[in-house]
N, C-alpha and C positions, 0 to 999 in steps of 0.2 A: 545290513545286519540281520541276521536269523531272529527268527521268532523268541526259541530261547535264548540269543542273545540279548534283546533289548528286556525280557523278563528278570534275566540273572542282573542287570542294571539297576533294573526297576525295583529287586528286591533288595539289594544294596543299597540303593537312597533312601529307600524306607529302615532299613537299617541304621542306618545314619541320623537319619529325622528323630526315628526314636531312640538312639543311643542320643542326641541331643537331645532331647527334651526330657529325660532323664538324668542329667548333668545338670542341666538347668533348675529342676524343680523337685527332683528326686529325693532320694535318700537324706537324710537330715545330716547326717553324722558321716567324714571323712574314713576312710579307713585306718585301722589305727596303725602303727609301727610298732614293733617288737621294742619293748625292752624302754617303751616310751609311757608317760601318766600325763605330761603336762600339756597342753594343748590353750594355747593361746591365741584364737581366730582372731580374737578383739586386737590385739596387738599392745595390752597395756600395760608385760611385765618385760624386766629387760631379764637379756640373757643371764645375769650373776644370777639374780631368783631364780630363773627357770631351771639353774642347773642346782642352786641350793634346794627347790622345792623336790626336784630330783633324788637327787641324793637322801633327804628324808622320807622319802615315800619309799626310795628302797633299803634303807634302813629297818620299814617300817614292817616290809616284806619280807624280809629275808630274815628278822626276827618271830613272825609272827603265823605267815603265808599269807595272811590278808591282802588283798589288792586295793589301789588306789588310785585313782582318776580321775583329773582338776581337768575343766574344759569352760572356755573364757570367750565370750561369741558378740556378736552385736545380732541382736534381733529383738527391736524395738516391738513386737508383736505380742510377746509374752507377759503372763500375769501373774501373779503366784501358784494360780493352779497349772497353768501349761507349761512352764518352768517345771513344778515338782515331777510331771509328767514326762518331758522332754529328761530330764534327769534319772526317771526309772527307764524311759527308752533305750538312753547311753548304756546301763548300766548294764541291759539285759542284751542291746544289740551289738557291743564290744565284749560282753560277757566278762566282767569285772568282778573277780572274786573267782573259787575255785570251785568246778564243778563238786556237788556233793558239799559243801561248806558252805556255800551260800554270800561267803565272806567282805562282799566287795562295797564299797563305797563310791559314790560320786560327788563330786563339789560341781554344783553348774553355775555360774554368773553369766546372768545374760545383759547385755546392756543396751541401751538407750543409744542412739546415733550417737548421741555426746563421748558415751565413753565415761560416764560419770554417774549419773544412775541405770540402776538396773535392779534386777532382780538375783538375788541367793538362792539356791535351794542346794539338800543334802540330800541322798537319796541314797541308802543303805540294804544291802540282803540280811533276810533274818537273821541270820547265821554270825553276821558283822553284830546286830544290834543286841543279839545276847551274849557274844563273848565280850564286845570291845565300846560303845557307840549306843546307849537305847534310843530310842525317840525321845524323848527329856531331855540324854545328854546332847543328841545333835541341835537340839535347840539352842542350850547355851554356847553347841562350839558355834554357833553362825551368829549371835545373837551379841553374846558378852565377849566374844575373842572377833568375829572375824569381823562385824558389824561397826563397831566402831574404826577399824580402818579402813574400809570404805568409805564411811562417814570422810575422814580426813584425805581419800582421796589415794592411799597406799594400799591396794589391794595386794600387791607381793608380801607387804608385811605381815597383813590379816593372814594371808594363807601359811605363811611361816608358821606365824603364831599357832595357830591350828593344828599344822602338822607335830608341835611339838607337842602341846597339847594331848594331841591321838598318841603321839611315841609313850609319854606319861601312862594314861590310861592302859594301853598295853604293855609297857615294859613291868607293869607293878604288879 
């Protein structure tokens, strides 16, 4: 093998090495799919939810432009602060909400190995929390709506809840 034979190899593997090692430890956040909000890593909503919380988020859309993106993960690591952070990460590195509007929302539940505790956060653009959403009110949607079904272990429900919730707030 030629010299730059075994070089174009050898820069191939290292290609590979670090395209793996990037898959591995990389990027936090999946890419997302067109025309998609709901994102269920943890795996703890069934399909009827996923397609009902669907449905209401483009509802919620299509009335309003706001954007909206629930993401559901196991990552026992998180605390309330890297939570609310990992939640503006999503928001800004999916770019959720509409350029210039600012409009976008994020739901993140991270959980526990178990699948049963975790951590809530909400994580809103300016632009979301002065038309639709302030920081007060996301506190009670996570707190007095979505909180207690957690609690009882129905996170699809809490998120329902929620989303109707947000529909209220906006459609009034």
């Amino acid at each position: 093998m030629t010299r730059r034979g075994v070089l174009a190899l050898l820069m191939v593997a290292v290609g590979l090495l670090l395209g793996a090692g990037v898959a591995a430890g990389g990027a936090p956040w999946p890419l997302p799919y067109p025309d998609r909000a709901v994102y269920d890593d943890a795996g703890v909503l069934d399909p009827a939810t996923e397609a009902a919380l669907e449905a209401r988020i483009d509802l919620i859309e299509a009335r309003s432009g706001a954007e909206v993106g629930i993401y559901l993960q196991v990552d026992p690591s998180k605390d309330l602060d890297t939570n609310l952070a990992a939640a503006e990460d999503l928001l800004n590195t999916w770019g959720v909400g509409r350029a210039g509007y600012d409009d976008g929302l994020v739901i993140l539940i991270s959980y526990q190995s178990d699948r049963v505790h975790g951590i809530l956060s909400t994580y809103a653009g300016s632009g979301f929390k002065v038309a639709y959403l302030s920081t007060e009110e996301q506190a009670h949607l996570r707190d007095v709506v979505i909180v207690p079904y957690l609690q009882a272990h129905d996170p699809g429900a809490g998120l329902l809840a929620a989303m109707d919730v947000m529909r209220a707030y906006i459609f009034s």
